[in-house]
C-alpha positions in Angstrom: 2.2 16.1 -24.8 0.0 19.1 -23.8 0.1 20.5 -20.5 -3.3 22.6 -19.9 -3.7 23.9 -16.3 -6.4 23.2 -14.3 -7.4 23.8 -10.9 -8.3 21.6 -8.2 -12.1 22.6 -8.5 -11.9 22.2 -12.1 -10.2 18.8 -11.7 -13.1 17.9 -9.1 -15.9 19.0 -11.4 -14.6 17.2 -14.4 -14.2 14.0 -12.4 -18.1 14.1 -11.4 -18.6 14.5 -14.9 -17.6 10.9 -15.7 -20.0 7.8 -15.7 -19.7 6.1 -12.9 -17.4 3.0 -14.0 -14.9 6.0 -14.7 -15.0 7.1 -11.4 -14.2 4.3 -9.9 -11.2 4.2 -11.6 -10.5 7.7 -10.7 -10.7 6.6 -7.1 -8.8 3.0 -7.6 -5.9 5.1 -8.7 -5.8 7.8 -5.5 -6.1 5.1 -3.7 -3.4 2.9 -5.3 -0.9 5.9 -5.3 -2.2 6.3 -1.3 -0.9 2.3 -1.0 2.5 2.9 -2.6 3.3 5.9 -0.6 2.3 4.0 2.6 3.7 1.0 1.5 7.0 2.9 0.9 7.0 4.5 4.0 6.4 0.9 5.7 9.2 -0.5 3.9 11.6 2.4 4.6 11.0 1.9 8.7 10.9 -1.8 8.5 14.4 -1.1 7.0 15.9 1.5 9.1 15.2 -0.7 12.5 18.8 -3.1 13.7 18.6 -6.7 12.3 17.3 -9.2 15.1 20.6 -11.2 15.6 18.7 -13.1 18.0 16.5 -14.5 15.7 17.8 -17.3 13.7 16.3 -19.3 11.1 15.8 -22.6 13.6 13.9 -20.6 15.7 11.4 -19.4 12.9 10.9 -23.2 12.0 10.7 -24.2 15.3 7.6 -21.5 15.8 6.1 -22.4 12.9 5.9 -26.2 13.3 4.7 -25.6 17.4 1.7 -23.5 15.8 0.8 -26.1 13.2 0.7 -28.5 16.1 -1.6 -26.3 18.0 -5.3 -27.3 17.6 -7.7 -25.1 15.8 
């Protein structure tokens, strides 16, 4: 592989370069890297908080099946 540096101007130029189809892409993959690091983050605090021992599977069915029930 060859490494060639660039700078972020040079990087920014180069990308307004490309036809339009490859800028999207461009963008698709900023974002999708944005989605994973949020994601992550998301997942890492979800995981950090105490389990609800509170919570047991009976009541989640229970929930569910009162909602269905609900009218629309």
């Amino acid at each position: 592989m060859i490494s060639v540096p660039i700078t972020l101007e040079q990087l920014i130029q180069a990308v307004r370069q490309l036809e339009p189809e490859e800028r999207a892409q461009v963008a698709n993959a900023l974002i999708e890297l944005d989605l994973r690091s949020d994601l992550t983050a998301l997942l890492e605090e979800l995981y950090a908080q105490p389990p609800a021992d509170d919570l047991t599977d009976d009541d989640i069915v229970a929930e569910v099946k009162a909602v269905r029930q609900q009218p629309h």
